[in-house]
N, C-alpha and C positions, 0 to 999 in steps of 0.2 A: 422554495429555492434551496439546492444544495449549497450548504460551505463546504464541502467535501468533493466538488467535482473532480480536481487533480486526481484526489486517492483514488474514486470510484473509478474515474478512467482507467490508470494502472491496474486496479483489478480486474475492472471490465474486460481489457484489451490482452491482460498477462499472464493476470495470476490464477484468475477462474480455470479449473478444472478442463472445464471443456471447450477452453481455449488450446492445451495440449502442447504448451510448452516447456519444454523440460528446464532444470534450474538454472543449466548455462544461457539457455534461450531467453529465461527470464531478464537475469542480469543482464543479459546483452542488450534484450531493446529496449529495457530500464536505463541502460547508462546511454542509448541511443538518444529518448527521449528527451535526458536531460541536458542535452548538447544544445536543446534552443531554452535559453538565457532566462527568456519569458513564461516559458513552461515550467521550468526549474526552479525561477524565485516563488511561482505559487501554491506550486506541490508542497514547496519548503516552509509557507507562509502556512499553509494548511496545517501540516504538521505539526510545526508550534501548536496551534491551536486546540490538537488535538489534548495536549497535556492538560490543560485547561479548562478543559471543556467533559465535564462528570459523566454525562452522557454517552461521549465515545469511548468504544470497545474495540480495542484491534482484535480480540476475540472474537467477538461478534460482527465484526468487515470480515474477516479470513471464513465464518461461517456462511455468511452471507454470500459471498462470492463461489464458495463450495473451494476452496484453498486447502485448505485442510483446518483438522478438528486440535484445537490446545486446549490440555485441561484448567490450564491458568490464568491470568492476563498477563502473567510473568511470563510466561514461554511465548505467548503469544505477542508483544514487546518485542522481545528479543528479536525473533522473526524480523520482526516490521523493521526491526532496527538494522537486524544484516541485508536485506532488500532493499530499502529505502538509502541505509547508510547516514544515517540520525543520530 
């Protein structure tokens, strides 16, 4: 079972490379997405989680999706956080 479905989707559908959206496109159907209510409180609930959670790497989600490469998990944070808006 993923607990990360919300995130994985948003990168699935957005942020992955060769999906080929540029960063206005991103944020656009990023803030599209979260216009349903339901979508929004779990992506949010996931997030939380994430802090918590030793395991998770926004480094390692942004590599995995092929997003782009941070040398940190500091920059790569930060990222998450101007995207997400966390």
């Amino acid at each position: 079972m993923n607990i990360y479905e919300s995130i994985d989707y948003i990168f699935a559908n957005y942020l992955d490379v060769n999906v080929g959206y540029s960063e206005e496109e991103i944020e656009h159907e990023i803030h599209e997405e979260l216009k349903d209510e339901d979508f929004k409180n779990q992506l949010y609930d996931e997030i939380a989680k994430t802090k918590s959670d030793t395991k998770f790497s926004w480094r390692l989600k942004f590599q995995e999706f092929n997003v782009r490469y941070f040398e940190t998990e500091e920059e790569a944070n930060n990222y998450a956080r101007r995207i997400f808006g966390f």
